[in-house]
C-alpha positions in Angstrom: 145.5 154.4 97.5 145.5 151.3 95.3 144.0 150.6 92.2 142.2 147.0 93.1 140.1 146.6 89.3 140.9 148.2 86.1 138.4 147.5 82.9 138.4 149.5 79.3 140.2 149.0 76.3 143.7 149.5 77.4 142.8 148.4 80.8 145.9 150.6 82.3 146.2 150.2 85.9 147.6 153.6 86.3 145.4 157.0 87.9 146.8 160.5 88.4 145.3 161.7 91.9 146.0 164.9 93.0 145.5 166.4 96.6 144.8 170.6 96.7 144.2 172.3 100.5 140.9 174.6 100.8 142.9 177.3 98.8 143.3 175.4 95.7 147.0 175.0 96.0 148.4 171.3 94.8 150.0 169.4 98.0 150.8 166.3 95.8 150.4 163.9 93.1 150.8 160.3 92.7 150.5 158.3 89.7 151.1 154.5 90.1 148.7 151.8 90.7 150.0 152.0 94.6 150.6 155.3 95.7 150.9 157.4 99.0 150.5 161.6 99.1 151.8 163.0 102.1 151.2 166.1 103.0 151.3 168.7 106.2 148.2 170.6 107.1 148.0 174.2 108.9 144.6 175.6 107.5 141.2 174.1 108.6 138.7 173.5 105.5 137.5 170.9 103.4 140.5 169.6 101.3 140.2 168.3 97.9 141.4 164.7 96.8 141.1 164.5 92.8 141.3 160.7 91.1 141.6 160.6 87.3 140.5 158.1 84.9 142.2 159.7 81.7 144.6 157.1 81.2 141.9 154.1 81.0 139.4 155.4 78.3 136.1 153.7 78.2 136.7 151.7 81.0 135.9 151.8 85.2 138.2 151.6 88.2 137.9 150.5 91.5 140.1 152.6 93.9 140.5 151.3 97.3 141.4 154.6 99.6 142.6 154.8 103.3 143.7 158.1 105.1 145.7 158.4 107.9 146.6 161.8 109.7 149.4 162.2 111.8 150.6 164.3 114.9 153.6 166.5 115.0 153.1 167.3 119.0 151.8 163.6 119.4 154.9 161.9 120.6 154.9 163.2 124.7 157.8 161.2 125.8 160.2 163.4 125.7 158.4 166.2 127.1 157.8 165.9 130.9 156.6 169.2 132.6 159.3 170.2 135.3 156.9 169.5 137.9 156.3 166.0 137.3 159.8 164.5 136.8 159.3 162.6 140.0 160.4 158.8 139.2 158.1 157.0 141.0 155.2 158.7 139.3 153.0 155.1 137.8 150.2 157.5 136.6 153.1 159.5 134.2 154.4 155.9 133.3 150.8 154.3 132.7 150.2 157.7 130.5 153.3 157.0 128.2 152.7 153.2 128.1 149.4 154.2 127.1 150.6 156.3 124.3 153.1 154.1 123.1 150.6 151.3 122.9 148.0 153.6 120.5 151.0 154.6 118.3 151.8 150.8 117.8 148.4 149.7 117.4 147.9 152.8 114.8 150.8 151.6 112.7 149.4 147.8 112.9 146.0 148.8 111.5 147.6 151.1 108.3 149.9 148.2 107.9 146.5 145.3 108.3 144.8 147.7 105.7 147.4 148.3 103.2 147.5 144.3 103.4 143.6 144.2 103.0 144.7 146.5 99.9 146.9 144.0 98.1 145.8 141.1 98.6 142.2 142.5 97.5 144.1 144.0 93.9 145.7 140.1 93.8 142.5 138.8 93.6 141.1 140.9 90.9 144.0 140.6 89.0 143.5 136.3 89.8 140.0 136.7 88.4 140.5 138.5 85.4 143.1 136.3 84.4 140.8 133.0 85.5 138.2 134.5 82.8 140.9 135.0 80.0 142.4 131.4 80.4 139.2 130.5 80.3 138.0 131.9 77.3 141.2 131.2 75.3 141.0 127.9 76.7 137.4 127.3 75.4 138.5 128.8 72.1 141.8 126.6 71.5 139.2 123.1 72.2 137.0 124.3 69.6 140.1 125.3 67.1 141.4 121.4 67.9 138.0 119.9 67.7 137.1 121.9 64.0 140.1 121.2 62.7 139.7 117.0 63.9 136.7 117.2 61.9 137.8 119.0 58.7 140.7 116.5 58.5 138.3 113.7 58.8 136.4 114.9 56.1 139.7 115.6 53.8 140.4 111.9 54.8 137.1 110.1 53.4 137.2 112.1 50.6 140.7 110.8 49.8 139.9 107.0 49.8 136.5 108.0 48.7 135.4 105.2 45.7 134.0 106.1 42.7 130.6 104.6 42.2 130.5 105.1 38.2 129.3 102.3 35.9 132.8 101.8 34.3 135.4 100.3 36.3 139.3 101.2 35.3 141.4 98.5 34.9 
């Protein structure tokens, strides 16, 4: 999980999640603006992922997810049936090939999506910080261009000639 947009008055990046199996029984936490929970599963249900906002009061958070479950019994290579250890066998070989190649291309997409992750959390970030140069730079012109004026006006006022009926000598 990622934080990709934090907004409030602290604006604090951080969120406490929790994961719980069908029991109720905590399998992990993670509190960081990136974190990962894993965890291993024996009991079938519904299990329970838990994100919390207490840290950023009055504020939202967008929370980009992405699960992934893995496979003790997944990796076959090693385990060739006693009847099959022929080595000319291209179906056994086309079978691992094939396996290795959905294990690699697994790994690629969790990598492509915790890269989606980032870079969309960079660009929030970008944004945000594009608004708030943007106001302060807005506010500085007007601080420059005010005090232009008011020393302007201190200037006439300075060589400013009295228009009385009595001249001084």
């Amino acid at each position: 999980l990622q934080v990709q947009r934090a907004t409030g008055i602290g604006s604090n990046r951080n969120i406490l999640v929790t994961a719980s199996d069908p029991n109720g029984f905590q399998l992990g936490v993670s509190q960081d603006v990136r974190g990962q929970i894993n965890f291993l599963t024996k009991d079938t249900g519904f299990y329970q992922l838990c994100l919390d906002n207490q840290q950023n009061h009055f504020g939202l958070m967008q929370v980009y997810l992405n699960f992934g479950v893995y496979y003790d019994d997944f990796n076959t290579e090693h385990k060739q049936p006693a009847e099959r250890k022929e080595l000319n066998d291209t179906l056994e070989a086309i079978g691992v090939s094939i396996q290795r190649l959905q294990i690699h291309t697994f790994h690629m997409w969790r990598f492509y999506n915790f890269a989606r992750m980032r870079k969309g959390a960079d660009s929030f970030l970008l944004e945000s910080n594009y608004n708030y140069v943007n106001w302060w730079s807005m506010a500085q012109s007007c601080v420059i261009v005010l005090s232009g004026v008011l020393q302007l006006c201190f200037l006439k006022r300075l060589f400013h000639a009295q228009t009385s009926g009595s001249q001084k000598c």
